[in-house]
C-alpha positions in Angstrom: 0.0 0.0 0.0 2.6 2.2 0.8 4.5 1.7 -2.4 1.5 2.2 -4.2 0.9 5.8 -2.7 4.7 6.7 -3.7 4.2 5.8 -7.1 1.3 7.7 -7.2 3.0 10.4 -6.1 5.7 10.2 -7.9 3.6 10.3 -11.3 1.4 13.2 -9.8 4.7 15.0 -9.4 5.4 14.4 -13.1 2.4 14.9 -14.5 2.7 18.9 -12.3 6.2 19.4 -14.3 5.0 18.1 -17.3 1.7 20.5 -17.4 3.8 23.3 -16.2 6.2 23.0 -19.4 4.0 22.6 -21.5 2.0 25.9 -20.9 5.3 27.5 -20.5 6.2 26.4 -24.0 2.9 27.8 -25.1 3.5 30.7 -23.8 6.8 30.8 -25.5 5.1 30.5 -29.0 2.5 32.8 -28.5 5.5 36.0 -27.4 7.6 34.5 -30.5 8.0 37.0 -33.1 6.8 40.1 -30.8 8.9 42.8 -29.2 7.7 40.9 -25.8 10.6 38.4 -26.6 13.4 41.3 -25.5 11.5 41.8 -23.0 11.6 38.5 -21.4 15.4 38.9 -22.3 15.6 42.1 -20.2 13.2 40.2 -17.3 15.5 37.5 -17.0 18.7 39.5 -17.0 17.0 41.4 -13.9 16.4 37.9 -12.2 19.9 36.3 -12.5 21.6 39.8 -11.1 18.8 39.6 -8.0 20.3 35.9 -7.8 24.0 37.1 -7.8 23.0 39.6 -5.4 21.7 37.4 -2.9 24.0 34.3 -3.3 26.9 37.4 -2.8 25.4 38.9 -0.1 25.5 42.7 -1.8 23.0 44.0 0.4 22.3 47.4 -1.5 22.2 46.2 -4.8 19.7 43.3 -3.1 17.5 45.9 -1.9 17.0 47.4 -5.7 16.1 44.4 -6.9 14.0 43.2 -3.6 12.1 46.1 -5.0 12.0 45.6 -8.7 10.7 41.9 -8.6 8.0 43.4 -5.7 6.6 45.3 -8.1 7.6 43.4 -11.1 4.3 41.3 -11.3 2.3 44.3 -11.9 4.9 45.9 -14.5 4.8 42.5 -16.7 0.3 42.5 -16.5 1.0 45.9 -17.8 3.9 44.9 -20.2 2.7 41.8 -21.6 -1.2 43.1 -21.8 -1.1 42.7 -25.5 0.5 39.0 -25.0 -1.7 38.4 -22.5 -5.2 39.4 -24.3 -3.6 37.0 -26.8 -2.6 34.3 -24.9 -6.4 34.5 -23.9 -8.5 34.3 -27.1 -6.2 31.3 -28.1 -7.3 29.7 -25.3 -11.1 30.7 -25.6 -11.0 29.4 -29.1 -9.2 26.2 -28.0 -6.2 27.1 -29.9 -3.7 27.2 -26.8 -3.4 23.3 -26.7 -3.4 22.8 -30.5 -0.7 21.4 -31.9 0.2 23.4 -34.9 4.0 23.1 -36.0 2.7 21.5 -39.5 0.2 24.3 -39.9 2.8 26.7 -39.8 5.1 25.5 -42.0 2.2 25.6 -44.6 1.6 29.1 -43.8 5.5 30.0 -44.4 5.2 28.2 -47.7 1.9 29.6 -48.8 3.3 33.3 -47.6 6.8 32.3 -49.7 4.9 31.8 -52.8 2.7 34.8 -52.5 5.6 37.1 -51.9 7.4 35.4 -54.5 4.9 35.4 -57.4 4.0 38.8 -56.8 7.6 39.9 -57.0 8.1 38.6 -60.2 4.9 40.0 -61.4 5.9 43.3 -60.1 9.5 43.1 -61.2 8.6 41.9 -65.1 6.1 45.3 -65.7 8.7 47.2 -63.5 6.3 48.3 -60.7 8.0 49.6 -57.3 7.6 48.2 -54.4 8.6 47.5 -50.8 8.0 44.5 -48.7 9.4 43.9 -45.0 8.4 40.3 -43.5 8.4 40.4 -39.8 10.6 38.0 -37.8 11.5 38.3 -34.2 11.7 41.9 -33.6 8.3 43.0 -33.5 7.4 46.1 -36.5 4.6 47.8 -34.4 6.3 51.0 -34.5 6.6 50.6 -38.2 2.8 49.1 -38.7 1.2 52.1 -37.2 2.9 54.8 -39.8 0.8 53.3 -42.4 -3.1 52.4 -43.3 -4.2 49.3 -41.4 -5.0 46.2 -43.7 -5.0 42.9 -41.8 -6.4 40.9 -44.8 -5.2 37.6 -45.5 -2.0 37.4 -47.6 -2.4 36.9 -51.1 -0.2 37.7 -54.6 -2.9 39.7 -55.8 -3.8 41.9 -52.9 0.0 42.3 -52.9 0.2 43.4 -56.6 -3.0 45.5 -56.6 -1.4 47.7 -53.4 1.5 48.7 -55.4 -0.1 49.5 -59.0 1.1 53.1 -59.5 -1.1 56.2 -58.7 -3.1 54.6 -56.3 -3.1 55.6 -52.5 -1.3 52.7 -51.1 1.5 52.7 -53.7 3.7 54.6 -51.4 5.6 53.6 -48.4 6.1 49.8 -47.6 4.0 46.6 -46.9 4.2 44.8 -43.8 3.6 41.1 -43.3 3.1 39.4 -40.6 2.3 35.6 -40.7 -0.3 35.2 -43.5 -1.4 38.5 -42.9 -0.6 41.8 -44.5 -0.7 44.1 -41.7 -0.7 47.3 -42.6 0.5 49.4 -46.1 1.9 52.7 -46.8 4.6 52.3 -43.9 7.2 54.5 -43.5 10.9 52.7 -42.7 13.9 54.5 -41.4 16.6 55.1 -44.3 20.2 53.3 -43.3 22.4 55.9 -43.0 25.3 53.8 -44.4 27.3 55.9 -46.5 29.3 53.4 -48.6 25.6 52.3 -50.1 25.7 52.7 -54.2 24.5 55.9 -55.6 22.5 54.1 -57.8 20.4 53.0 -55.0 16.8 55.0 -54.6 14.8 55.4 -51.1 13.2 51.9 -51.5 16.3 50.4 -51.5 17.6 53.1 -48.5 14.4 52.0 -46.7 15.0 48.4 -46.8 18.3 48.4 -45.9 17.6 50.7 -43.2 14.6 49.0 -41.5 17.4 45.4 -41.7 20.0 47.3 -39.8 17.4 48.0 -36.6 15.4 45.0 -37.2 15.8 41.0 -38.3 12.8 41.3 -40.6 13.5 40.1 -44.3 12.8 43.2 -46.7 12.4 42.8 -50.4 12.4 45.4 -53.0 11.8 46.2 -56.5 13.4 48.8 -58.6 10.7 50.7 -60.7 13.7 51.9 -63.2 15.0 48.4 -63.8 12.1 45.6 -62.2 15.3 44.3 -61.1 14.0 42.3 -57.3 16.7 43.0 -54.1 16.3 41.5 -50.8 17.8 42.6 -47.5 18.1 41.3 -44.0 20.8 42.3 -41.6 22.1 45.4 -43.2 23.6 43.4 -46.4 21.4 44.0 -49.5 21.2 40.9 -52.5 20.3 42.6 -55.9 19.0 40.9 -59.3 17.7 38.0 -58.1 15.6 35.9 -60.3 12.6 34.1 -59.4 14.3 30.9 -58.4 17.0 32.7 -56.1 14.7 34.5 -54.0 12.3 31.6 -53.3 15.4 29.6 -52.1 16.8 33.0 -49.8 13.3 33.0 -48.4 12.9 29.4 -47.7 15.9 29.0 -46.1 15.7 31.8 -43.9 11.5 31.5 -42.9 11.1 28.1 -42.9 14.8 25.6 -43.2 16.1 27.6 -40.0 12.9 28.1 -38.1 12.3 24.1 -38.4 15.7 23.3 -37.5 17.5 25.7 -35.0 20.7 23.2 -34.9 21.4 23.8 -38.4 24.6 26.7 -38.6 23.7 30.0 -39.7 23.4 30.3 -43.2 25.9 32.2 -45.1 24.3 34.3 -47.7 25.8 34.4 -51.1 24.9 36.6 -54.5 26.3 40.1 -55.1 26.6 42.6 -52.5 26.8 46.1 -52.0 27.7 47.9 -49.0 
């Protein structure tokens, strides 16, 4: 009998570490690709120096954070409301506790072939445009310069936002997900100064908004269709249809489904 209650035990205990995880994980995916994801970083920065504080015994530097993680609970319900709100409709919708890696992988390829078809659409009758795919860092800031979309992603909602002399033309298109969140953006210009005369704003724009963000911007040239594509302040120009299907699947959907693989090292021309 006794035995019998220890094993019990023992499985209730891992059944309370195995819940815990798993909402933790959850929780996890639903910050991913938000600005909440520094703040996490910056959260658990505070909590290892209140740990070195106290395992040190540096009693003034305790205090401050004594203080901080007081009063932290309300800061991160204030923080995290967005998150949190969320976090909640997944879980009235039952979405929290579905399992949805293959889903999203068909929603990176589906969003790769939209952005890819409309490119070369675009690029072939030589119509300007700039697109910025959100990542990790979250591009709220950038979202609310422009006119709110939120419509599904497709190629031709794409195309038809871009056609010149309409009102949207102008400024960039955000994506996030499957969703085009917002047109008519305005992204900061890098201020690099060894960039190629030849280079107009859209290109300056999507360079710039890779150098403060990891999003993957793409842009193409109304004086020569010619399709570019920028992420971390290097810019890839003239690539055909082929080359920028392969840049965007291996950088939305090889390395998000396989964080062990090495970074990969991007190749085609580059100016700087």
């Amino acid at each position: 009998m006794f035995e019998d209650i220890q094993v019990l035990r023992l499985l209730g205990i891992v059944i309370d570490i195995a819940l815990v995880a798993f909402v933790i994980y959850k929780l996890i995916m639903v910050v991913r690709g938000t600005r909440a994801v520094q703040l996490v970083k910056g959260i658990t920065v505070i909590l290892a120096v209140w740990f070195l504080s106290s395992f040190l015994g540096l009693q003034t530097l305790q205090w401050i954070m004594n203080q901080a993680v007081t009063y932290g609970l309300l800061a991160i319900i204030i923080i995290f409301q967005p998150e949190l709100r969320r976090a909640l409709e997944q879980l009235g919708r039952g979405k929290f506790f579905a399992k949805s890696s293959t889903a999203e992988e068909e929603e990176v390829k589906n969003t790769i072939n939209h952005i890819v078809k409309a490119a070369n659409y675009m690029g072939k009758r030589r119509i300007g445009a700039l697109i910025s795919v959100e990542r990790e860092t979250g591009m709220n800031d950038y979202v609310e310069t422009g006119i709110s979309i939120e419509a599904k992603l497709t190629s031709e909602l794409l195309i038809n936002i871009f056609i010149p002399n309409t009102p949207l033309h102008d400024g960039a298109v955000i994506i996030k997900g499957n969703e085009i969140m917002a047109a008519g953006c305005y992204l900061p210009l890098s201020e690099n100064p060894f960039i190629s005369k030849e280079l107009g704003t859209r290109h300056r724009a999507a360079l710039g908004v890779s150098e403060v963000t990891d999003s993957l911007t793409l842009a193409v040239s109304e004086e020569t269709g010619g399709i570019s594509l920028t992420k971390n302040g290097e810019l890839h120009r003239n690539l055909d249809e082929d080359a920028l299907r392969d840049l965007l699947i291996k950088e939305m959907l090889t390395e998000e489904t396989n964080s062990t693989s090495s970074r990969w090292q991007w190749g085609g021309k580059k100016n700087g």
